[in-house]
LOTOR-387440 format. One record per atom (N, C-alpha, C): residue number from 0; atom name; x negated, y negated, z. Coordinates in Angstrom, 1 decimal, decimal comma. Each point is the difference from the previous one (the first is absolute). Example, Ala and Ser with C-alpha at 12.3 -4.5 7.8 and 13.67 -1.06 7.14 Angstrom:
BEGIN
<r resi="0" name="N" u="-13,2" v="5,7" w="7,8"/>
<r resi="0" name="CA" u="0,9" v="-1,2" w="0,0"/>
<r resi="0" name="C" u="-0,9" v="-1,2" w="0,0"/>
<r resi="1" name="N" u="0,4" v="-1,1" w="-0,7"/>
<r resi="1" name="CA" u="-0,9" v="-1,1" w="0,0"/>
<r resi="1" name="C" u="0,8" v="-1,1" w="0,8"/>
This chain:
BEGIN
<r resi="0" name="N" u="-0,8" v="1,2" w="0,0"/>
<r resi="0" name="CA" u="0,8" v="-1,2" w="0,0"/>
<r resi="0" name="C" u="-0,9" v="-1,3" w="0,0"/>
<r resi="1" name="N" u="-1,2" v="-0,1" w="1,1"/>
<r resi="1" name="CA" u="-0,8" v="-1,6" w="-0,3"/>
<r resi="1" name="C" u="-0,5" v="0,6" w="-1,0"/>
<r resi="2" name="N" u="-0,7" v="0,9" w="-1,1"/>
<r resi="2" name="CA" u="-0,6" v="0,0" w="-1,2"/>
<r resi="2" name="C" u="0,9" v="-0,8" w="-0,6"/>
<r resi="3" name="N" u="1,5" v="0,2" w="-0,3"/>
<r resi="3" name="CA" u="0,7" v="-0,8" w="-1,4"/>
<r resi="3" name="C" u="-0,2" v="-1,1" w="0,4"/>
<r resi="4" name="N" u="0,3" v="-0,5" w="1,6"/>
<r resi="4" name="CA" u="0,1" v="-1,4" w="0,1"/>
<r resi="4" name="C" u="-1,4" v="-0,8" w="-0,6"/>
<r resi="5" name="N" u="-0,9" v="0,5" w="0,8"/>
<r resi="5" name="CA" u="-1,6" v="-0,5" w="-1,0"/>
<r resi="5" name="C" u="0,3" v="0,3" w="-1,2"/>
<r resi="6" name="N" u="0,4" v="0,8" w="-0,9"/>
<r resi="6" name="CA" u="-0,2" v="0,1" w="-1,1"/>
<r resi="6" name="C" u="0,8" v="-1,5" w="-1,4"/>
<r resi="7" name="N" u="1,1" v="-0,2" w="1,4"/>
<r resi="7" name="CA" u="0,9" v="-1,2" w="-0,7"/>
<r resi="7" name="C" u="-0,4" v="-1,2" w="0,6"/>
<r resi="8" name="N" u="-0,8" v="0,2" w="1,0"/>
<r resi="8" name="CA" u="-0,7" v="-1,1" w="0,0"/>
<r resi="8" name="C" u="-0,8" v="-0,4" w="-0,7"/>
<r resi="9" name="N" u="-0,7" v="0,9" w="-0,6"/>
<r resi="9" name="CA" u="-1,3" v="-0,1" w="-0,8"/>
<r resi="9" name="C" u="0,7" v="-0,6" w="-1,4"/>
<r resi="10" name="N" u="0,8" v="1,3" w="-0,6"/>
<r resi="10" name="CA" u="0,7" v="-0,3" w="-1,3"/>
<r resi="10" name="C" u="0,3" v="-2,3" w="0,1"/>
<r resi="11" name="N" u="0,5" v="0,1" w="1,2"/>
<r resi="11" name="CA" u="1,1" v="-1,3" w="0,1"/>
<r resi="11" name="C" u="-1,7" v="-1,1" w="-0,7"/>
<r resi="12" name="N" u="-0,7" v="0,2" w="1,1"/>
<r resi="12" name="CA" u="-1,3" v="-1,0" w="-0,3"/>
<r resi="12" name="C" u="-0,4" v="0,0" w="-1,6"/>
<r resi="13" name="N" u="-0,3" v="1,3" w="-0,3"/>
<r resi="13" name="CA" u="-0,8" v="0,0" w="-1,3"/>
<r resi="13" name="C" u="1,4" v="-0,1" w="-0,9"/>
<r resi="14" name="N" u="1,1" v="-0,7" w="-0,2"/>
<r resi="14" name="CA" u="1,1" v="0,1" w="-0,7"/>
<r resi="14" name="C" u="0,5" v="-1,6" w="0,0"/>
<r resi="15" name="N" u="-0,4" v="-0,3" w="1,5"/>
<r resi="15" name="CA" u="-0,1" v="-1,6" w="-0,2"/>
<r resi="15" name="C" u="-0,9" v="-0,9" w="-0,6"/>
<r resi="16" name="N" u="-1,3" v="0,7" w="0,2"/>
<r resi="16" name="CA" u="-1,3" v="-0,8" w="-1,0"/>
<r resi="16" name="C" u="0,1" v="0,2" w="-1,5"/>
<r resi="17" name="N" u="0,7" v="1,2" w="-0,3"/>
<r resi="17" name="CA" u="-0,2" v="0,2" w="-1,3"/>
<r resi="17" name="C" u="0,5" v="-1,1" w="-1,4"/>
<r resi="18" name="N" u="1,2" v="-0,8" w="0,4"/>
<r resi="18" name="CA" u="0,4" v="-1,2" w="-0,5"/>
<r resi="18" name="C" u="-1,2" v="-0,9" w="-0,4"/>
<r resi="19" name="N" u="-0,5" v="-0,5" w="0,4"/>
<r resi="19" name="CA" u="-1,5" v="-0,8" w="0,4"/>
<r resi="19" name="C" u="-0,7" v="0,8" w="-0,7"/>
<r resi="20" name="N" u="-0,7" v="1,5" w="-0,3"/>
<r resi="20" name="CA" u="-0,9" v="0,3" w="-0,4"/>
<r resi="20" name="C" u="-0,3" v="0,4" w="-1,2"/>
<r resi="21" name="N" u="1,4" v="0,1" w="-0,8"/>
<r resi="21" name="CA" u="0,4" v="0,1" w="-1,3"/>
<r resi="21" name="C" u="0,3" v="-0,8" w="-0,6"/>
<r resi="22" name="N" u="-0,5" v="-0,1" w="-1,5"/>
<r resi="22" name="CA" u="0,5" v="-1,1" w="-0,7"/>
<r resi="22" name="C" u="1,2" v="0,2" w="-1,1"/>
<r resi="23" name="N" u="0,6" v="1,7" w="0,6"/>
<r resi="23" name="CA" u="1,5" v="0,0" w="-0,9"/>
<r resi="23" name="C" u="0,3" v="-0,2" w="0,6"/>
<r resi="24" name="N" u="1,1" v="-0,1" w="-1,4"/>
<r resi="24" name="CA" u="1,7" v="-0,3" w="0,8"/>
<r resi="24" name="C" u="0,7" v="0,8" w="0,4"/>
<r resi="25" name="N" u="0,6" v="0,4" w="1,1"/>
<r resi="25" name="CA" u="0,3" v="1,2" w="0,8"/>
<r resi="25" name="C" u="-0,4" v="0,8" w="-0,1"/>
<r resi="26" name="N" u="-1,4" v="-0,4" w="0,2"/>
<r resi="26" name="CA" u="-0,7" v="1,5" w="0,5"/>
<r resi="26" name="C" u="-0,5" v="0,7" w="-1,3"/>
<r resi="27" name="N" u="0,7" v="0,3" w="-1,1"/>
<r resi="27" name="CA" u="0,0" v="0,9" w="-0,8"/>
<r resi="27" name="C" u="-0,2" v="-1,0" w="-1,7"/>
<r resi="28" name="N" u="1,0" v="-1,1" w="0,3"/>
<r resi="28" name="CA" u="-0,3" v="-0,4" w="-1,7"/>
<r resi="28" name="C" u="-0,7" v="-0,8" w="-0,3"/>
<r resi="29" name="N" u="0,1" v="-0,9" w="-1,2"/>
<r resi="29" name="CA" u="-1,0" v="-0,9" w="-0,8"/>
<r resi="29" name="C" u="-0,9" v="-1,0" w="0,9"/>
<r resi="30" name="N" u="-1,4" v="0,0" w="-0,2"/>
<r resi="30" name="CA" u="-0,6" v="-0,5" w="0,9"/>
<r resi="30" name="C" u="0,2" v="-1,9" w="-1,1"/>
<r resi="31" name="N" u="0,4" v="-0,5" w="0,9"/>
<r resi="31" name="CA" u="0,0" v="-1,5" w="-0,8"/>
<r resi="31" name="C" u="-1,0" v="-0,9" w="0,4"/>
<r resi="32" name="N" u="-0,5" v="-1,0" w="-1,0"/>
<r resi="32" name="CA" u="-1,1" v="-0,9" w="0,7"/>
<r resi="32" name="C" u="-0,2" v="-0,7" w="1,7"/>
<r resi="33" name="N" u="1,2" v="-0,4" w="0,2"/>
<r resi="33" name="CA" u="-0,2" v="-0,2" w="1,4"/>
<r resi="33" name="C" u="1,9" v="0,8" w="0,8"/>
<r resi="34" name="N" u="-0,3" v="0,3" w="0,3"/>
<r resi="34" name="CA" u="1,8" v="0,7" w="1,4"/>
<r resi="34" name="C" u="-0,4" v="-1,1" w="1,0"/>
<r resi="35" name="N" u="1,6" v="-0,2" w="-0,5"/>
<r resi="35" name="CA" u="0,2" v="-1,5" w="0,8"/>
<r resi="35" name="C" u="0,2" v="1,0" w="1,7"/>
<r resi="36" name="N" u="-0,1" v="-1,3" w="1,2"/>
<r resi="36" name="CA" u="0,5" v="0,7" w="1,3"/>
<r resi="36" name="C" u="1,3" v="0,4" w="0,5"/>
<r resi="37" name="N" u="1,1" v="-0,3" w="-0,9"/>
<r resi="37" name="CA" u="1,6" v="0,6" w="0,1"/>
<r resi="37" name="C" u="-0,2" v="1,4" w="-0,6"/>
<r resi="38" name="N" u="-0,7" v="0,0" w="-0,9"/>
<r resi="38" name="CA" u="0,0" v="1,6" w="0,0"/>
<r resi="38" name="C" u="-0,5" v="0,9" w="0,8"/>
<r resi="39" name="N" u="-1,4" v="-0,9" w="0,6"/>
<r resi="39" name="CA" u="-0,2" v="1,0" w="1,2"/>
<r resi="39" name="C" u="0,7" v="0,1" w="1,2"/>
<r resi="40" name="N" u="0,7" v="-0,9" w="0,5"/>
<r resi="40" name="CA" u="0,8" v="0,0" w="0,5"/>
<r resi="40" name="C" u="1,2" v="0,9" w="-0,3"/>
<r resi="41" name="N" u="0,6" v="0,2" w="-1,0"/>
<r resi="41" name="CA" u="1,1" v="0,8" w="0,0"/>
<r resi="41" name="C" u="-0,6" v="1,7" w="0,1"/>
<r resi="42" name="N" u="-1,5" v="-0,4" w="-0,4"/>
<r resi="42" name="CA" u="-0,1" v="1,6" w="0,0"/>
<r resi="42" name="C" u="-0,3" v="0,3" w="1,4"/>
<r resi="43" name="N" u="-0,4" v="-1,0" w="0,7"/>
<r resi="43" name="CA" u="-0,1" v="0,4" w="1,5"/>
<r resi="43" name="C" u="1,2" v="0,4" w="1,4"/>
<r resi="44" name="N" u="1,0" v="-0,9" w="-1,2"/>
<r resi="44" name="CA" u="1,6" v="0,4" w="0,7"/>
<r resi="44" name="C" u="0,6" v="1,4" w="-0,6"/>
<r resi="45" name="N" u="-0,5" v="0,5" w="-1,3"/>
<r resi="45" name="CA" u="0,4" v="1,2" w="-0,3"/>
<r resi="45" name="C" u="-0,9" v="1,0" w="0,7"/>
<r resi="46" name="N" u="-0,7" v="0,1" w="0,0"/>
<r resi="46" name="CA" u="-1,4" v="0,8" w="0,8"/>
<r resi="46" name="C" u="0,0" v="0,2" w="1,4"/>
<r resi="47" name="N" u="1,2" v="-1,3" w="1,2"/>
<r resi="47" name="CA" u="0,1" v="0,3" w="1,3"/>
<r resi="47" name="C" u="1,5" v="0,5" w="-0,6"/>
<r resi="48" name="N" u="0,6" v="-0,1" w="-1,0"/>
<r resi="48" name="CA" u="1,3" v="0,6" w="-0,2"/>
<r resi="48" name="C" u="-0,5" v="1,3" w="0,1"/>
<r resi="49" name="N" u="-1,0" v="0,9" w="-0,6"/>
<r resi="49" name="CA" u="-0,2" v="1,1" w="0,0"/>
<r resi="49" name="C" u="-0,6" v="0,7" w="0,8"/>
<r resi="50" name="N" u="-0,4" v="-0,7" w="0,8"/>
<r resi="50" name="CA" u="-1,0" v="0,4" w="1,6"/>
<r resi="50" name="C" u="1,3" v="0,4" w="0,8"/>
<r resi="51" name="N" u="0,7" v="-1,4" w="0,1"/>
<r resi="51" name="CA" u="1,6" v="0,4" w="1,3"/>
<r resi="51" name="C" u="0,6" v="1,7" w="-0,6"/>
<r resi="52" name="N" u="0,1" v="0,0" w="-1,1"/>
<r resi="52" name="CA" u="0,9" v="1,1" w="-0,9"/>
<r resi="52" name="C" u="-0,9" v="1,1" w="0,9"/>
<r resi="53" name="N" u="-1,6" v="0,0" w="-0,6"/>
<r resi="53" name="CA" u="-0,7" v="1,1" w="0,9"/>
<r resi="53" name="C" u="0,4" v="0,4" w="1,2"/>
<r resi="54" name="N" u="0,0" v="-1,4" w="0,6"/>
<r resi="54" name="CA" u="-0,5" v="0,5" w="1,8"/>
<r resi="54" name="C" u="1,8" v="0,5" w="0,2"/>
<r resi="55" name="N" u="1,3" v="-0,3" w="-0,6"/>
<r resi="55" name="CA" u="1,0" v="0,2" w="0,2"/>
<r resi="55" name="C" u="0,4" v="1,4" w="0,2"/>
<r resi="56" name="N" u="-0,9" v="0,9" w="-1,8"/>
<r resi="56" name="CA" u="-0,1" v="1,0" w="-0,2"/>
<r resi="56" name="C" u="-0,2" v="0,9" w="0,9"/>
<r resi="57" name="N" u="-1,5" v="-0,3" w="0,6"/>
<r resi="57" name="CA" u="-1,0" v="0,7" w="1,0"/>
<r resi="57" name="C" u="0,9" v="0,1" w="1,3"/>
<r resi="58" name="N" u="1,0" v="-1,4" w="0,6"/>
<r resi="58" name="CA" u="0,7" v="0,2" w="0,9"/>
<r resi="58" name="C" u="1,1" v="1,4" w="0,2"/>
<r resi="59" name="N" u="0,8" v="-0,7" w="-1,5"/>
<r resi="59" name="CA" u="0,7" v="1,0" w="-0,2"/>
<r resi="59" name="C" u="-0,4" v="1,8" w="0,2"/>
<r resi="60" name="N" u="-1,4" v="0,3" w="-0,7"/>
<r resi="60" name="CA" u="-0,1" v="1,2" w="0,2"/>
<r resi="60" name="C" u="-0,8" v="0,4" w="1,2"/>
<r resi="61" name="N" u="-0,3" v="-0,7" w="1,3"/>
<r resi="61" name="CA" u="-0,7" v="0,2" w="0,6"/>
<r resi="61" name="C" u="1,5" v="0,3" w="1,6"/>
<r resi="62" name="N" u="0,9" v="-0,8" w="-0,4"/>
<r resi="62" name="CA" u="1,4" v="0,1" w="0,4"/>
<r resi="62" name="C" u="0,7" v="-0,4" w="0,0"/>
<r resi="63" name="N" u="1,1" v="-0,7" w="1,2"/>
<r resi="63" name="CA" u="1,0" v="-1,2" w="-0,5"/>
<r resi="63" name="C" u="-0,8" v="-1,1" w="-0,6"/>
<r resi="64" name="N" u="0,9" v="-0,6" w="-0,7"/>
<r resi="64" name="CA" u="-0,6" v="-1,2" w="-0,8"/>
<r resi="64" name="C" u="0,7" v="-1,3" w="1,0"/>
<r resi="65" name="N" u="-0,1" v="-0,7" w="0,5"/>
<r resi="65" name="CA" u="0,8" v="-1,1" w="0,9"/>
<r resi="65" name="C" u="0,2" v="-1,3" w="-0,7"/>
<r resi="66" name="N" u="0,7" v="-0,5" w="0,0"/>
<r resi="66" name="CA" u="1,0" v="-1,1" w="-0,6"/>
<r resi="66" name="C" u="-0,7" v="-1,3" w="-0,1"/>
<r resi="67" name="N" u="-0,6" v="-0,9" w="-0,5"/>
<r resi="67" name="CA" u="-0,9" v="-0,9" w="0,2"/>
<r resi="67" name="C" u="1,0" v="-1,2" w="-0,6"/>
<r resi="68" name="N" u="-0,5" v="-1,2" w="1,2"/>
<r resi="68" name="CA" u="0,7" v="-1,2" w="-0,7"/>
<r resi="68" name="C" u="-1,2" v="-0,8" w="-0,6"/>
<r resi="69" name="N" u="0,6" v="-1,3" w="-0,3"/>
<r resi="69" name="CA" u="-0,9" v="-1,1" w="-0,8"/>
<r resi="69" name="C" u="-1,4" v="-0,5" w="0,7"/>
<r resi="70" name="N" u="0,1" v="0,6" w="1,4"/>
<r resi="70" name="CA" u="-1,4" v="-0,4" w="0,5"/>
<r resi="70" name="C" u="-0,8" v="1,0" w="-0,2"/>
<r resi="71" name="N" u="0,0" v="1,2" w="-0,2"/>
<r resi="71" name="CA" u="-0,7" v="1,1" w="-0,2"/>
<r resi="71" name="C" u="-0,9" v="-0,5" w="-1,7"/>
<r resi="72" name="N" u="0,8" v="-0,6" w="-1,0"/>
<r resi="72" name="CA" u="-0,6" v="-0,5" w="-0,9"/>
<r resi="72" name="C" u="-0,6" v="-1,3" w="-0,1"/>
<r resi="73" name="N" u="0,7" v="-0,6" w="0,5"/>
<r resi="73" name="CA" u="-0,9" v="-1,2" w="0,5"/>
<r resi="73" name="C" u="-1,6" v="0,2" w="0,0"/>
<r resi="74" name="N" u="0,3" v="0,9" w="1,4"/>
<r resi="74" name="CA" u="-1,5" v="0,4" w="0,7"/>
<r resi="74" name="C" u="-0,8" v="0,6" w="-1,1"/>
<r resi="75" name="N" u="0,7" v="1,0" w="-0,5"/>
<r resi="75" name="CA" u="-0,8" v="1,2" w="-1,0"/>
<r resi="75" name="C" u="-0,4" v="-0,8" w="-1,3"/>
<r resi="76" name="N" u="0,6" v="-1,3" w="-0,9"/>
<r resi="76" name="CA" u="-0,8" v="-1,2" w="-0,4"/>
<r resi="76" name="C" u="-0,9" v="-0,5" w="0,3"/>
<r resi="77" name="N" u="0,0" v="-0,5" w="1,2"/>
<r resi="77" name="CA" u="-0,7" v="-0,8" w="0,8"/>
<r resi="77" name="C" u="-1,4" v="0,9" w="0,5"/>
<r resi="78" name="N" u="0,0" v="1,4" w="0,2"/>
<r resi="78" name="CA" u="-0,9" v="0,7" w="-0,4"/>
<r resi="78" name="C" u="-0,8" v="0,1" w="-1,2"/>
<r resi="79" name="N" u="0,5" v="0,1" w="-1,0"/>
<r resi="79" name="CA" u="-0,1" v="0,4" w="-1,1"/>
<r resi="79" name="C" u="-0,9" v="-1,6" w="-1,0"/>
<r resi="80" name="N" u="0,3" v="-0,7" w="0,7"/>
<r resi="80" name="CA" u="-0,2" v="-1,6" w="-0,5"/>
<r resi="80" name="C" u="-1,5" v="0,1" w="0,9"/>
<r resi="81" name="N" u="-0,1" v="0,1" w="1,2"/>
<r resi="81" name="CA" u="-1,2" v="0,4" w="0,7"/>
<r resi="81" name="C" u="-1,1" v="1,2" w="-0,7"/>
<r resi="82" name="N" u="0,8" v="1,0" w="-0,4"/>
<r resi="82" name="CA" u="-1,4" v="1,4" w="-1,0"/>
<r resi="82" name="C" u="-0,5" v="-0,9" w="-0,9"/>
<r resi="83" name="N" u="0,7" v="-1,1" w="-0,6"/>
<r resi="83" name="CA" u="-0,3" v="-0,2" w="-1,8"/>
<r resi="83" name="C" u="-0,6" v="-1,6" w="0,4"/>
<r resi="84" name="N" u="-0,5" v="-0,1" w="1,4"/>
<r resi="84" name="CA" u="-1,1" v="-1,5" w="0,1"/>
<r resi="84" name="C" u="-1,0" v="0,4" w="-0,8"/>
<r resi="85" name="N" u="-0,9" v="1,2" w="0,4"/>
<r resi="85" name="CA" u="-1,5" v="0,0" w="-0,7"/>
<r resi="85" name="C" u="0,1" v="0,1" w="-1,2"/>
<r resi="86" name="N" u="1,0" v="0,8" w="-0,7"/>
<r resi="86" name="CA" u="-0,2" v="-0,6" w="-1,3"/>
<r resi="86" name="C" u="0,7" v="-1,3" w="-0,9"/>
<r resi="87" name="N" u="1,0" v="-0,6" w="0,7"/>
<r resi="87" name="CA" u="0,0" v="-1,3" w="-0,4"/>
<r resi="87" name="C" u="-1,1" v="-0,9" w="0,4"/>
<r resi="88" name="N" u="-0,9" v="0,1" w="0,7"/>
<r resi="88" name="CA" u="-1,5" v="-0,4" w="0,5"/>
<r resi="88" name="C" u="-0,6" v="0,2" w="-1,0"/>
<r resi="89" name="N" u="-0,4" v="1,4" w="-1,0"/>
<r resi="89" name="CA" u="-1,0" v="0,5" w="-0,6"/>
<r resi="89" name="C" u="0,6" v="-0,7" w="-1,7"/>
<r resi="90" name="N" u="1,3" v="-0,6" w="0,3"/>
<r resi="90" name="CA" u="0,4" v="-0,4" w="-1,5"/>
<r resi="90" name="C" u="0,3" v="-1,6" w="0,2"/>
<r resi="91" name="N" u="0,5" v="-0,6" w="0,8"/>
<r resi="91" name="CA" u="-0,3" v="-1,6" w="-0,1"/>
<r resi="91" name="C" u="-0,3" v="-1,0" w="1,0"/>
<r resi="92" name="N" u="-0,9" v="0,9" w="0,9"/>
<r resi="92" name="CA" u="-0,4" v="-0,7" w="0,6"/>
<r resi="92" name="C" u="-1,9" v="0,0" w="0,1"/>
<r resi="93" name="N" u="-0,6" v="1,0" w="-0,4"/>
<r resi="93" name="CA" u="-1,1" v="0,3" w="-0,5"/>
<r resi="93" name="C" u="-0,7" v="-0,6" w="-1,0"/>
<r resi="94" name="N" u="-1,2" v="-0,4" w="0,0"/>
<r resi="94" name="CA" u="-0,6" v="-1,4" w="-1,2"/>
<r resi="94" name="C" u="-0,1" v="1,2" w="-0,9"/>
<r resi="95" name="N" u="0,2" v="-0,4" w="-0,9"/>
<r resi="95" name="CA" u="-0,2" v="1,1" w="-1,4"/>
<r resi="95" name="C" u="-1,3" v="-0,7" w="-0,7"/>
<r resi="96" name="N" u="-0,9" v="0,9" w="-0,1"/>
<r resi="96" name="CA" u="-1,3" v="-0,3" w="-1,1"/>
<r resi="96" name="C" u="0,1" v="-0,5" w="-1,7"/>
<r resi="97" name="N" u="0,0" v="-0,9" w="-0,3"/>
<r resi="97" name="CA" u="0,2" v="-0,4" w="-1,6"/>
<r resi="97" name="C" u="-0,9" v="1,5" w="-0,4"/>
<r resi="98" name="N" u="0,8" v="0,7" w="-1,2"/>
<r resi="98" name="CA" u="-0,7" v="0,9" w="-1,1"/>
<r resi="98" name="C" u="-0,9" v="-0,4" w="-0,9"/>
């Protein structure tokens, strides 16, 4: 049982940076000259959409699944906005070297 929970913790971190560390678009398509930051942004709200779905899953099959209100997501954002500092650090806040 704490293995999955590490495990979705881990996933959550490396799932938050990943927006930041790619230069597709969702992850998968056309890499364009510059990805503006609403894209990263949306992929970082689809990405904690797919974290919650995980840890929901894991609840579910680990036993009752319990009823969560709006502060449970709140928080679980507000987490999730915390995994994905270092790599909004490593993409606009970091001096980039002229090529």
């Amino acid at each position: 049982m704490t293995a999955s929970i590490w495990l979705l913790l881990g996933f959550g971190f490396v799932a938050a940076n990943l927006p930041f560390l790619s230069e597709r678009v969702l992850l998968v398509g056309p890499r364009p000259a510059h990805k503006s930051f609403w894209w990263r942004l949306l992929e970082l709200l689809l990405l904690a959409g797919l974290t919650i779905a995980i840890g929901t899953a894991i609840e579910a099959r680990i036993g009752q699944r319990h009823p969560q209100g709006w502060q449970f997501y709140a928080i679980a954002l507000c987490l999730f906005a915390t995994f994905a500092f270092p790599g909004f650090v490593w993409r606009h806040l970091r001096r980039h070297r002229p090529q």
